[in-house]
KEKE-3310 file (N, C-alpha, C; in steps of 0.2 Angstrom, whole numbers, plus 5000, padded with zeros to 4 digits):
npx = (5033:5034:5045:5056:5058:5075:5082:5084:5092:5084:5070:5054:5040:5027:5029:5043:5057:5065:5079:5077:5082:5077:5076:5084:5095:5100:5115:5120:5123:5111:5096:5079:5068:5057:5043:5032:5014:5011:4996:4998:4992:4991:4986:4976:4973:4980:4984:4998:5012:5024:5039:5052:5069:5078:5090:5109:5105:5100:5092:5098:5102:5092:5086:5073:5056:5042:5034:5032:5028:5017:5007:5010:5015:5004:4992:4997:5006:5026:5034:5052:5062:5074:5088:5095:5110:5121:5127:5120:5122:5121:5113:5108:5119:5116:5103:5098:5104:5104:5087:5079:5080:5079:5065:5061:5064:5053:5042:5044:5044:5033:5024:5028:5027:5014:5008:5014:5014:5002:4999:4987:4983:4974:4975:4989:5000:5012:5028:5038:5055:5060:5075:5068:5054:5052:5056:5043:5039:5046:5051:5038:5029:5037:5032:5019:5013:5018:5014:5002:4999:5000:4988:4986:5000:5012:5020:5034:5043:5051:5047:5045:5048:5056:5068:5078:5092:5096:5085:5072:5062:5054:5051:5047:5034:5029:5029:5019:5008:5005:5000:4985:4970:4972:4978:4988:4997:5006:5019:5029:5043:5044:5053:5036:5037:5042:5032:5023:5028:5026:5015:5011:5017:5010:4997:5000:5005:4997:4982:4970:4974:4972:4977:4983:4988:5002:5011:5022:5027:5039:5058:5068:5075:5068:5059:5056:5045:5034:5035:5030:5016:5008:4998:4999:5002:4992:4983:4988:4987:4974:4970:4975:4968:4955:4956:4959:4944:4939:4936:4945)
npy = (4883:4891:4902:4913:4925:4928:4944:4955:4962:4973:4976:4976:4963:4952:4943:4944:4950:4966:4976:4994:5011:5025:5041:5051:5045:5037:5037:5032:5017:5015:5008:5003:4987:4979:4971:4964:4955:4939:4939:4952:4963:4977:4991:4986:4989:4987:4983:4986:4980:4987:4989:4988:4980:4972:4974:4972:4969:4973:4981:4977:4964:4957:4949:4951:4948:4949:4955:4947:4933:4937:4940:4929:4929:4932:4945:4958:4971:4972:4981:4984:4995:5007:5011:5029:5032:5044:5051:5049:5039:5025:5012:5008:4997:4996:5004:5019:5032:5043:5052:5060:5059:5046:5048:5053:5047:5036:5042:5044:5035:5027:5035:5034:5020:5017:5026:5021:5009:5002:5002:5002:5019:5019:5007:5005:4996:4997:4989:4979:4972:4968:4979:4988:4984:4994:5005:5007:5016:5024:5028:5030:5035:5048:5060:5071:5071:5058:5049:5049:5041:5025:5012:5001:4996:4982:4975:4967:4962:4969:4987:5004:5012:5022:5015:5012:5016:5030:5037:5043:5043:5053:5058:5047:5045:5058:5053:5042:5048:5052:5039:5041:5035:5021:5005:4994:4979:4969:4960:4947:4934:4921:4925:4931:4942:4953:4957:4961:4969:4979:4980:4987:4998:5005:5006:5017:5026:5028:5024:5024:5019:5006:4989:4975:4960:4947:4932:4922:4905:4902:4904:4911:4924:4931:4934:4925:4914:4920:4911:4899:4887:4888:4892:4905:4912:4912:4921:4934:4936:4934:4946:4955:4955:4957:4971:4977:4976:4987:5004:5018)
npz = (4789:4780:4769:4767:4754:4747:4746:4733:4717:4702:4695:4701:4707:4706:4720:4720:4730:4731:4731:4732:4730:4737:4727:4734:4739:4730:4725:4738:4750:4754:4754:4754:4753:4743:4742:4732:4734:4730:4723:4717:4705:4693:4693:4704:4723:4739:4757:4766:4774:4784:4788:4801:4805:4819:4830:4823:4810:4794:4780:4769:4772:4773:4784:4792:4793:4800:4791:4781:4786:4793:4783:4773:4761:4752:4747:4754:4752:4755:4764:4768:4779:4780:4795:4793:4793:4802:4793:4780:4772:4772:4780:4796:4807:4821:4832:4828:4823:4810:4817:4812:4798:4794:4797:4789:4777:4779:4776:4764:4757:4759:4756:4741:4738:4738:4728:4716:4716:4721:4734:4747:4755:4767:4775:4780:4790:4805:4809:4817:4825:4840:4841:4830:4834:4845:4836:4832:4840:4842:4829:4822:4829:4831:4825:4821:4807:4803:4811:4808:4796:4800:4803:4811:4823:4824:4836:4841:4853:4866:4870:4867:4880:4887:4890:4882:4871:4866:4870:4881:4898:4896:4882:4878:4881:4878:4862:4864:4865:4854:4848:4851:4848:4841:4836:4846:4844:4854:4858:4865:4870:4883:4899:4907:4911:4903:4898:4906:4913:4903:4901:4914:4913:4901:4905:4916:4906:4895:4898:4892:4882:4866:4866:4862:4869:4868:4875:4868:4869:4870:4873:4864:4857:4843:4827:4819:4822:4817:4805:4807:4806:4819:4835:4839:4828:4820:4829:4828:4813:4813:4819:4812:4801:4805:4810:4800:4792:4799:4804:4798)
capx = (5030:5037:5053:5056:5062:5080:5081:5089:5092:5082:5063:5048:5037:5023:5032:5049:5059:5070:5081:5075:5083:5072:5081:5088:5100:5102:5124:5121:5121:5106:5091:5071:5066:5048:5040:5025:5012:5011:4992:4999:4991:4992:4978:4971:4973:4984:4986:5005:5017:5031:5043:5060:5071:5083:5098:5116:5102:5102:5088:5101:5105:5085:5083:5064:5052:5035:5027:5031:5023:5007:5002:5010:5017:4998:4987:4997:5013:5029:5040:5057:5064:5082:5088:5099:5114:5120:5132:5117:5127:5123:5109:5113:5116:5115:5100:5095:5107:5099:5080:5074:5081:5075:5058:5058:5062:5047:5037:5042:5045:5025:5018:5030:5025:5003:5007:5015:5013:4996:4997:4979:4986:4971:4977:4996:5002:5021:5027:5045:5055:5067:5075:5061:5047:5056:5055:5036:5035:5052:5052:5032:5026:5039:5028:5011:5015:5019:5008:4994:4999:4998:4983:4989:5004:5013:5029:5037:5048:5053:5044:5047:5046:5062:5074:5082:5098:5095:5078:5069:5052:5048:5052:5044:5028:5025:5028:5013:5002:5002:4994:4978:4964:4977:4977:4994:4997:5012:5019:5035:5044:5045:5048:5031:5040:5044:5025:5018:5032:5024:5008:5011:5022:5005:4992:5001:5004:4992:4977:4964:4974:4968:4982:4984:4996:5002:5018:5022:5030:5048:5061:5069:5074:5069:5052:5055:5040:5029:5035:5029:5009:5008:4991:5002:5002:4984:4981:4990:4983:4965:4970:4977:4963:4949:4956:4956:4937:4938:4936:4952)
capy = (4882:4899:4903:4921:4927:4933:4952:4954:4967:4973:4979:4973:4959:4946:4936:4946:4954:4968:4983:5001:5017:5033:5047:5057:5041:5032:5035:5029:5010:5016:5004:4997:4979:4982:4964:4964:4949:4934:4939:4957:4966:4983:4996:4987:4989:4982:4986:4987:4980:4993:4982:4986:4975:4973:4977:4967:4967:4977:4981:4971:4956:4953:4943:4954:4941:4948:4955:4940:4926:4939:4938:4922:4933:4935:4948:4962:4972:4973:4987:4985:5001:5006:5016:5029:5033:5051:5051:5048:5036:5018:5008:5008:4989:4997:5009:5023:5035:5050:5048:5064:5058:5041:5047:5057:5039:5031:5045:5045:5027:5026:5037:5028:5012:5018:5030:5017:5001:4998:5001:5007:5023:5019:5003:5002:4993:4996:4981:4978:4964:4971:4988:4987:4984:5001:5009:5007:5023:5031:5031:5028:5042:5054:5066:5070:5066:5052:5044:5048:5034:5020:5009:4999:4992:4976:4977:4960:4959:4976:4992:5011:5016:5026:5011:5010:5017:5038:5036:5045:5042:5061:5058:5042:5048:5064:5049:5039:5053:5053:5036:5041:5028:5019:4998:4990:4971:4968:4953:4946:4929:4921:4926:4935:4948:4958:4960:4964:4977:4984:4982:4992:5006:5007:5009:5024:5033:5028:5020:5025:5016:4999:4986:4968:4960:4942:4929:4917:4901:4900:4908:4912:4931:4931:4932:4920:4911:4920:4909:4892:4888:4889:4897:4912:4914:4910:4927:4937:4936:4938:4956:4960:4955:4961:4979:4978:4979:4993:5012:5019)
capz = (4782:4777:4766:4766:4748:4747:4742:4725:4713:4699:4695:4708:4704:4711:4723:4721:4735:4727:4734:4729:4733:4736:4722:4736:4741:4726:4728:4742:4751:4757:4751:4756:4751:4742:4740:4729:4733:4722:4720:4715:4700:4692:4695:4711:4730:4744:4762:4767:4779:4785:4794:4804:4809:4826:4828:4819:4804:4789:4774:4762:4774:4774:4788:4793:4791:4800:4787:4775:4791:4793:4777:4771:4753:4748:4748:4756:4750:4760:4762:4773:4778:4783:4799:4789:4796:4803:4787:4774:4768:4773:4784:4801:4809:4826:4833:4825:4816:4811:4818:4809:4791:4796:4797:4781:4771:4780:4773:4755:4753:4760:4749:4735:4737:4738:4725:4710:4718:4723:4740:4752:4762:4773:4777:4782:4795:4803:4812:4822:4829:4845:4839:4826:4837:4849:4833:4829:4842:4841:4823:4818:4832:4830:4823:4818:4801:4801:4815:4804:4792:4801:4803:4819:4822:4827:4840:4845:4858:4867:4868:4869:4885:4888:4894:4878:4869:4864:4873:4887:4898:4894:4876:4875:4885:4871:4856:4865:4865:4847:4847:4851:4848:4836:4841:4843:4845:4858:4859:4868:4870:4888:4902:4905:4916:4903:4896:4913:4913:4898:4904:4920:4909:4897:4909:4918:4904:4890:4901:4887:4874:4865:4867:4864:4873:4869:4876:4864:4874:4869:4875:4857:4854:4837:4824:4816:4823:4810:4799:4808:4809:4825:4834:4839:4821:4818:4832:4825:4805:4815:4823:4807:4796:4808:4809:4793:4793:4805:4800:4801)
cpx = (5031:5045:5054:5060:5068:5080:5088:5088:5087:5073:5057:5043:5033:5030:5040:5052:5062:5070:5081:5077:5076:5078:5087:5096:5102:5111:5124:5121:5115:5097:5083:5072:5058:5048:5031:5023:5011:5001:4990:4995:4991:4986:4973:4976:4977:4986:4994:5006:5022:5034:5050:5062:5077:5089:5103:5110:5101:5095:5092:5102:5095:5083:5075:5061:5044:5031:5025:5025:5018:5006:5005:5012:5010:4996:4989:5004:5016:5033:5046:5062:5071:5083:5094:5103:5115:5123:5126:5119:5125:5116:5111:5111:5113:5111:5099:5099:5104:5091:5077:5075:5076:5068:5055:5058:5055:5044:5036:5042:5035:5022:5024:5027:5016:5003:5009:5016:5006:4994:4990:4983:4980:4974:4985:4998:5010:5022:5035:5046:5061:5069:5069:5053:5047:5054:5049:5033:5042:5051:5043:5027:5030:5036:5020:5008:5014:5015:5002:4993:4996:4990:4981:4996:5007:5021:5030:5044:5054:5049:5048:5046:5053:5067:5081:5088:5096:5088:5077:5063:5049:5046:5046:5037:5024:5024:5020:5008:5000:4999:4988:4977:4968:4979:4985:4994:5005:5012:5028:5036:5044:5051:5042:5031:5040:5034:5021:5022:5029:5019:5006:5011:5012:4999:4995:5000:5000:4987:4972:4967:4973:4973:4980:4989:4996:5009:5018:5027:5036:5052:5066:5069:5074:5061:5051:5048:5033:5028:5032:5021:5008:5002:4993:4999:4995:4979:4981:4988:4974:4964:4971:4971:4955:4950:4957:4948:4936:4937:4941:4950)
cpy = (4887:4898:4909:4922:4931:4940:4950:4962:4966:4976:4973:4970:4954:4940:4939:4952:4958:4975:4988:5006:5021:5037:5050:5052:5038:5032:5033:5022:5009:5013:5003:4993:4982:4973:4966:4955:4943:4934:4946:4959:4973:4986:4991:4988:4985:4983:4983:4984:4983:4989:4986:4982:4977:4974:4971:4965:4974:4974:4973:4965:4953:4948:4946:4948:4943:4951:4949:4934:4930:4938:4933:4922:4933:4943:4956:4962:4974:4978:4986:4990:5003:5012:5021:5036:5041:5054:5053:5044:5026:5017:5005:5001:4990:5005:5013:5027:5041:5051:5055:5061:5052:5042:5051:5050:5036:5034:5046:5038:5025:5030:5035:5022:5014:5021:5026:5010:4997:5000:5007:5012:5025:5012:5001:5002:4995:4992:4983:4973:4969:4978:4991:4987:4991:5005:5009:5014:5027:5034:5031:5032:5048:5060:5064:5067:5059:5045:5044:5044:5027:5018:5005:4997:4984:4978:4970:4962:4966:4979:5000:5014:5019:5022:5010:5015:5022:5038:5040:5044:5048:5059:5052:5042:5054:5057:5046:5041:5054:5045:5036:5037:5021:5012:4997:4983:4971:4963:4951:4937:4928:4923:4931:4942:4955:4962:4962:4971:4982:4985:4986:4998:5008:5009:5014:5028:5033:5024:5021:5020:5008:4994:4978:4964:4949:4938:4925:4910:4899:4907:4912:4920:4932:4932:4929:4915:4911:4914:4899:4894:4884:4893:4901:4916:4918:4917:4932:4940:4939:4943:4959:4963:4959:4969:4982:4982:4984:4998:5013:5026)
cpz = (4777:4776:4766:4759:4748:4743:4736:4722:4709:4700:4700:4702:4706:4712:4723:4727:4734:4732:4729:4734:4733:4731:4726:4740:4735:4725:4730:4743:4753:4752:4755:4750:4749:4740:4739:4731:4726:4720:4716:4706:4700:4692:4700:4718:4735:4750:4760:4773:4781:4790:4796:4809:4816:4824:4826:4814:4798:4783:4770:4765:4774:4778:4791:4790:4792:4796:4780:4778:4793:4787:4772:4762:4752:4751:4750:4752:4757:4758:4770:4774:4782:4791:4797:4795:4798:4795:4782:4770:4766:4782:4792:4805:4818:4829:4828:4819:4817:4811:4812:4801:4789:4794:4791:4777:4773:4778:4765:4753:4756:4754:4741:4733:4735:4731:4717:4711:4721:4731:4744:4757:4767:4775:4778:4788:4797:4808:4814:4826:4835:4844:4835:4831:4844:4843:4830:4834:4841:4834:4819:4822:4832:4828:4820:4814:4801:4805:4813:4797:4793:4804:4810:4818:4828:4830:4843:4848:4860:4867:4867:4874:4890:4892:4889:4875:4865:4865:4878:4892:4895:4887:4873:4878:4880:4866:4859:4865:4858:4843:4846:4853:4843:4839:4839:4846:4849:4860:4862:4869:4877:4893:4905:4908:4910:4899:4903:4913:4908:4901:4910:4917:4905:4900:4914:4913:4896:4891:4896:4879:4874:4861:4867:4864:4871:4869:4874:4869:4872:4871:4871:4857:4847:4833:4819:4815:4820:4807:4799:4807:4815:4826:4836:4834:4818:4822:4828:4817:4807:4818:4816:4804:4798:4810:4803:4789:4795:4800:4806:4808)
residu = (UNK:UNK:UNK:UNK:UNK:UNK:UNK:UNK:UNK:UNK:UNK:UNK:UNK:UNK:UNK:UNK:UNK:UNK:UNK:UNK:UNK:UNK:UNK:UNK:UNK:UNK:UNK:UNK:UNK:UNK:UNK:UNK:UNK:UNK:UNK:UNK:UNK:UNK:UNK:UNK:UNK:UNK:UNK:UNK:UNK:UNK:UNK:UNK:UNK:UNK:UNK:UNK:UNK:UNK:UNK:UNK:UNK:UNK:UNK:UNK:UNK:UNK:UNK:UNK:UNK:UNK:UNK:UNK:UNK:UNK:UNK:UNK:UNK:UNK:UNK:UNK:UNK:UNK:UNK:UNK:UNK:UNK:UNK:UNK:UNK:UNK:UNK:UNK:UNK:UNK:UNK:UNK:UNK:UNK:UNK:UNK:UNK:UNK:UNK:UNK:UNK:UNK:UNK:UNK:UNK:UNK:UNK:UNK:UNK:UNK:UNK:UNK:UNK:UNK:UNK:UNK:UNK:UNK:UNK:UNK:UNK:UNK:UNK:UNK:UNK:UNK:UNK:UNK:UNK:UNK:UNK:UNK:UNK:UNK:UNK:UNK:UNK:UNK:UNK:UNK:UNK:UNK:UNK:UNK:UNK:UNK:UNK:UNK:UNK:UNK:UNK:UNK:UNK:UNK:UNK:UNK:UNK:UNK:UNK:UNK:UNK:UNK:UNK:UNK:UNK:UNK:UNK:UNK:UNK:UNK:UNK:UNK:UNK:UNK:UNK:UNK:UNK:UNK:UNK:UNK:UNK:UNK:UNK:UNK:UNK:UNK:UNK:UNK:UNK:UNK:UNK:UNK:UNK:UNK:UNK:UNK:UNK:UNK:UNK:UNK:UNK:UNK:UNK:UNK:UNK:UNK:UNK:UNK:UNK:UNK:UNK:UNK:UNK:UNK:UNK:UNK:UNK:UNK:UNK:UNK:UNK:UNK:UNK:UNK:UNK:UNK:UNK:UNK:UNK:UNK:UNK:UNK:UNK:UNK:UNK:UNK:UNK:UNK:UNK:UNK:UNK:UNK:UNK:UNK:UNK:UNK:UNK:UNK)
# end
């Protein structure tokens, strides 16, 4: 029941998808997608979705979808962020690139968007599908900094726990520690083998942490399924929305 809006050039706008550099790239290819909602206005408030996407995907080819089928284009602004290469040149279609550059764009394109667009920097969310949902702790706990942004986050299909591609358990064992009390929503597509795997992995080495785990019944590598109404869907929107009420 969901169309995701193609990114385009030009100035941000309810209901428009548009690529924006940060200053210190604008020579470059290197782009975020910022989508303002269609009940957007100027001088109020807006939690955020911080999204990346999996790999053979790219900011400008805009296939990211979950933070448009969590909030259904109302109500929240969306930011899709790039993985920037070792170069500085250009958005990387596969893995990471250079993680620490990487992690400086998520910090200034965060407090850009809160700072001239409306967005609540007590309420941002960072969300991932596949490499994307790996990099909700590679690149969204990487440091103190920057795990003191998010609010919870959403990971589909994959985790972080050092099986993946410039990964470690050690490495990936310090980044979980800087979750804290910090909720995340984990979700995977069938079969349920690989969510028990997490589920083992999380209770060894972040047994105190507050996790909700869900397998959607297709076997589809994809999150696309935001965009259906589906009661997947219908969970998903009521984690959101209820940590929303929380104190952060």
């Amino acid at each position: 029941d969901l169309t995701v809006p193609k990114v385009a050039e030009g100035a941000p706008s309810p209901g428009k998808r548009v690529l924006q550099p940060l200053p210190a790239y604008r020579e470059t290819s290197i782009r975020h997608a910022l989508y303002l909602p269609t009940d957007w206005e100027k001088g109020k408030s807006y939690p955020v979705i911080v999204e990346y996407a999996g790999n053979a995907r790219t900011v400008a080819g805009g296939e990211a979808c979950l933070g448009y089928g969590i909030s259904g284009g109302m109500g929240f602004i969306w930011l899709c962020l790039p993985y920037v290469s070792e170069d500085h040149k250009r958005d990387m279609v596969q893995w990471w690139g250079d993680v620490g550059a990487t992690v400086e764009y998520c910090k200034e394109a965060v407090r850009l968007v809160c700072g001239e667009w409306g967005g609540d920097p007590q309420k941002v969310f960072l969300a991932g599908f596949s490499r994307g949902s790996i990099a909700c702790n590679v690149i969204g706990l990487h440091d103190d900094e920057i795990a003191s942004l998010w609010r919870g986050f959403i990971c589909h299909s994959h985790y972080d726990d050092g099986r993946w591609h410039g990964t470690d358990a050690s490495g990936a064992r310090e980044r979980i520690k800087r979750l804290g009390g910090k909720l995340q929503f984990i979700s995977n597509e069938v079969p349920v083998v690989e969510k028990e795997k997490i589920e083992q992995y999380l209770k060894r080495v972040h047994p105190e942490g507050r996790f909700t785990f869900m397998t959607l019944p297709y076997t589809n590598h994809t999150e696309t399924w935001v965009l259906r109404e589906i009661p997947e869907r219908k969970i998903i929107r009521e984690w959101v929305n209820k940590l929303l009420t929380m104190s952060k």
